[in-house]
C-alpha positions in Angstrom: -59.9 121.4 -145.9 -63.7 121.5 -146.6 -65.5 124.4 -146.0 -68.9 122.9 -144.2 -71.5 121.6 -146.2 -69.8 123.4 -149.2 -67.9 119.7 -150.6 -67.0 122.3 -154.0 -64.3 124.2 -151.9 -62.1 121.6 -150.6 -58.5 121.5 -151.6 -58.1 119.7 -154.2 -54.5 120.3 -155.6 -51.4 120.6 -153.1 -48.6 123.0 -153.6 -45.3 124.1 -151.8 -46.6 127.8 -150.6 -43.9 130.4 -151.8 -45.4 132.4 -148.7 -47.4 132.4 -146.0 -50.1 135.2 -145.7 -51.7 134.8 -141.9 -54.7 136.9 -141.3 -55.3 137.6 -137.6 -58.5 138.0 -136.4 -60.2 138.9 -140.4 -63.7 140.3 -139.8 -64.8 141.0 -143.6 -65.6 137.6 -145.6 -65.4 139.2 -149.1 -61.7 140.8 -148.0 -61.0 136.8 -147.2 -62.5 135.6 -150.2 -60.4 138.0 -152.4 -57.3 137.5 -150.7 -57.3 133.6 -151.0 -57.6 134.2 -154.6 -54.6 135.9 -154.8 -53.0 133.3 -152.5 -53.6 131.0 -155.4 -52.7 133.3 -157.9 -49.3 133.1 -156.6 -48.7 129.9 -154.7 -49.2 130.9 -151.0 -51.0 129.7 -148.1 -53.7 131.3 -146.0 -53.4 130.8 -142.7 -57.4 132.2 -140.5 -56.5 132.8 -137.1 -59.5 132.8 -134.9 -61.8 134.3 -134.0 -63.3 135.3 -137.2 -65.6 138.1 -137.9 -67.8 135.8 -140.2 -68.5 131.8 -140.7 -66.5 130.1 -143.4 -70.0 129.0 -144.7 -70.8 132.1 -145.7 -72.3 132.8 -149.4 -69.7 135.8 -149.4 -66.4 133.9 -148.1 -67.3 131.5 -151.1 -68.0 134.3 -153.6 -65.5 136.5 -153.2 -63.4 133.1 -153.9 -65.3 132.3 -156.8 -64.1 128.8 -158.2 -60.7 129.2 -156.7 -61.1 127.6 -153.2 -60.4 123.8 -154.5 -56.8 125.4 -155.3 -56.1 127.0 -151.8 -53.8 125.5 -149.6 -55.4 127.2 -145.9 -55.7 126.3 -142.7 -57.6 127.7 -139.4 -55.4 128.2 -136.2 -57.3 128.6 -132.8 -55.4 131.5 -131.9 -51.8 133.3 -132.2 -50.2 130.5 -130.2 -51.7 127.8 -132.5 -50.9 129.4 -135.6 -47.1 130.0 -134.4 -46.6 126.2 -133.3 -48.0 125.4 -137.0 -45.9 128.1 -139.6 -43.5 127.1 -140.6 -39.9 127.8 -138.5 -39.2 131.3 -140.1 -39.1 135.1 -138.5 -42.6 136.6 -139.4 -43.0 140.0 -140.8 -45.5 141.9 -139.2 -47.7 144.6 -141.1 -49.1 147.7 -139.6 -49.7 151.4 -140.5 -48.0 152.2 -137.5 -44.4 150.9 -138.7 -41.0 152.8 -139.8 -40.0 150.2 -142.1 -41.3 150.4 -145.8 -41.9 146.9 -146.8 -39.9 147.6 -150.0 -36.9 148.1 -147.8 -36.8 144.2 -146.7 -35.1 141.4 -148.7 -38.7 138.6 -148.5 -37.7 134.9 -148.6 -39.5 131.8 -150.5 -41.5 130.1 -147.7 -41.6 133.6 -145.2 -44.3 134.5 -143.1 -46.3 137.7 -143.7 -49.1 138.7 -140.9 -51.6 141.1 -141.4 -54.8 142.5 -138.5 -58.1 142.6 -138.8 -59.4 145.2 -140.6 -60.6 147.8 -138.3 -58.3 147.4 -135.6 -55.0 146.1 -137.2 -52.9 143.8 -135.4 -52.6 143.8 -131.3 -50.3 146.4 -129.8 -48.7 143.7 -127.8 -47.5 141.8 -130.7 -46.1 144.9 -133.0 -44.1 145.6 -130.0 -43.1 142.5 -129.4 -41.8 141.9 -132.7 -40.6 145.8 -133.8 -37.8 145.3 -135.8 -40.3 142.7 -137.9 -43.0 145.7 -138.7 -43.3 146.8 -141.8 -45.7 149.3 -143.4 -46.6 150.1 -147.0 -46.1 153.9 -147.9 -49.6 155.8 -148.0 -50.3 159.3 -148.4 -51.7 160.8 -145.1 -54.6 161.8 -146.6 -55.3 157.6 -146.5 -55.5 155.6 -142.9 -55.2 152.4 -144.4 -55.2 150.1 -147.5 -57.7 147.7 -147.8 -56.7 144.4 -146.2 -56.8 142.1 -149.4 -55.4 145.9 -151.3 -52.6 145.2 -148.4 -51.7 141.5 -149.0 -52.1 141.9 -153.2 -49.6 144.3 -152.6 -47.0 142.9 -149.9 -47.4 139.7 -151.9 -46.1 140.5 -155.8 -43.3 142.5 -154.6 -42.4 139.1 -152.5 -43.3 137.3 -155.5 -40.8 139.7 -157.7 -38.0 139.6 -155.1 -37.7 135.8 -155.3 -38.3 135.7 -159.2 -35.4 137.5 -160.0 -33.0 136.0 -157.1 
């Protein structure tokens, strides 16, 4: 995919994503930007599901990114619906502050689907309790009401990436 006007950021190199990270609804570019360099820093996919709090033409989508978006494998869904029909057929996990379930209490599987909200409102009530037993939260002291969403996914993503290393 080709970023508008911005021919430097297409994908160039294709890869079988060990995960899926899908952010719904991101609003902060440089949070984007970061976390598709650690998507290729690990072999996943980003998945954008719209609307976005920024343009992908943005100097600071591309930044953040640095030299790494020819290596990204991403897409842009339309909304929840399109980006379900696209994922691959797998049970998402779904990552909230507001979960039981430490995400270090899950067994992750090459190929799964991790979803993560926006940044200031997390993702939709509806869909954490449509999907309960797939919420997971990272352990924070109280003192803290949140990670930062690319502090999130870097996270969620290398103890994935160590589960299925050593399977």
């Amino acid at each position: 995919m080709t970023l508008c006007g911005t021919a430097d950021i297409s994908v160039t190199v294709k890869y079988e994503p060990n995960f899926h990270v899908v952010l719904h609804e991101p609003e902060i570019p440089q949070n984007t930007g970061n976390i598709g360099r650690t998507c290729v820093a690990v072999a996943a996919k980003l998945w954008l599901v719209k609307p976005l709090g920024f343009s992908m033409e943005e100097r600071m989508v591309r930044r953040a990114g640095l030299d790494y978006w020819p290596h990204l494998e991403w897409e842009i869904a339309e909304n929840w619906d399109d980006a379900t029909a696209r994922l691959p057929a797998s049970r998402p996990w779904f990552f909230s502050k507001k979960a039981a379930k430490s995400y270090a209490d899950v067994a992750f599987e090459r190929g799964g689907v991790l979803v993560f909200g926006c940044e200031t409102q997390g993702l939709p009530e509806s869909m954490l309790e449509a999907n309960a037993d797939r919420c997971l939260r990272i352990p924070i002291r109280d003192e803290v009401r949140s990670l930062n969403l690319s502090n999130a996914v870097a996270v969620t993503l290398f103890e994935a990436m160590r589960q299925i290393n050593t399977a």
